[in-house]
N, C-alpha and C positions, 0 to 999 in steps of 0.2 A: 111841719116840713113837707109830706106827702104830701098837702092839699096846694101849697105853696108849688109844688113842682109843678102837679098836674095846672096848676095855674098857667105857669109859666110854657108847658108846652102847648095846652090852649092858646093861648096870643102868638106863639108861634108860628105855630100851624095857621090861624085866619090870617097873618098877616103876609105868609107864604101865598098861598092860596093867591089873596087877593094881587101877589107882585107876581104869581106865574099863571094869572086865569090864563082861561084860551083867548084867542083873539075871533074880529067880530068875524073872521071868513072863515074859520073852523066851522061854528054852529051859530050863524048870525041870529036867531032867538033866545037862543045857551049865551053866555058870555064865556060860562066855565066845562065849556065841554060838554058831550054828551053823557057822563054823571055827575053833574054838579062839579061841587066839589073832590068827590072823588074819592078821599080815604078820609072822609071826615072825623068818622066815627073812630077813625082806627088810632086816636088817643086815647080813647077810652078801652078797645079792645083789645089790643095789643098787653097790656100793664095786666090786664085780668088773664092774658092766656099764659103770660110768663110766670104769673104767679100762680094758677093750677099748675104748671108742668114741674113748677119749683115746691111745690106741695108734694105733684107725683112721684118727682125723684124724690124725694126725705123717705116717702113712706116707701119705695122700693126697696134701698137702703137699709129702711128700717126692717122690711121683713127678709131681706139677706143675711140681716147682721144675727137675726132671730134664729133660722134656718141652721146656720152652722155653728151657731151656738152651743157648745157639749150642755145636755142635761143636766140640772139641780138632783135628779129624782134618783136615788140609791134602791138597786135592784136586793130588797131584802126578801129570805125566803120566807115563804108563808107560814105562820106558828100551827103546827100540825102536832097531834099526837104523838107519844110513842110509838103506839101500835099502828099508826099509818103510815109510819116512817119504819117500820118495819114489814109491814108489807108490801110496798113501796122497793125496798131492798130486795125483798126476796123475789118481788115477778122480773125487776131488775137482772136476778143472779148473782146480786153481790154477796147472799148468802146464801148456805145451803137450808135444806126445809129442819135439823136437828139446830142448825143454829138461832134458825124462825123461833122456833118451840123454845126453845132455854130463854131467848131476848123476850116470849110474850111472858111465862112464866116470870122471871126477873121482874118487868113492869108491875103484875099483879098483886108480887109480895108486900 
């Protein structure tokens, strides 16, 4: 079907072309103006730059939709000692230095 279009605007386009050249008093050695044809090429370049930009936008998109995405990853806390989680506490202040001593004590027994 693609190839069929681009067919189809090919014959288009030469057949354009050749019913609006320029005429012989414009560029009487040119028929068709002084660049030829003129957007010859832009059947072909045109269809490729929509379809980057139509790329571009998917993947902008795509890394928007990434961005605000809430994270998979669960903030779990590190498997630590007793005793590091007890001294941990105590430079903290959440316990006093007699409560330190009874909590290492306890671990020990």
């Amino acid at each position: 079907m693609l190839v069929g279009l681009v067919a189809a605007v090919a014959v288009v386009s030469t057949v354009l072309a050749f019913i609006y050249r320029g005429t012989a008093t414009t560029y009487p050695d040119w028929p068709y103006g002084m660049m030829g044809y003129g957007y010859v090429g832009m059947w072909i370049v045109m269809p490729l730059i929509a379809a980057v930009s139509v790329v571009l936008f998917v993947f902008f998109i795509y890394y928007l939709m990434e961005a605000i995405r809430p994270s998979n990853e669960v903030n779990m806390p590190s498997q630590q000692d007793p005793e590091e989680i007890a001294k941990l506490r105590l430079a903290k202040g959440e316990i006093s230095q007699e409560e330190y001593e009874r909590l290492i004590q306890a671990i020990h027994r």
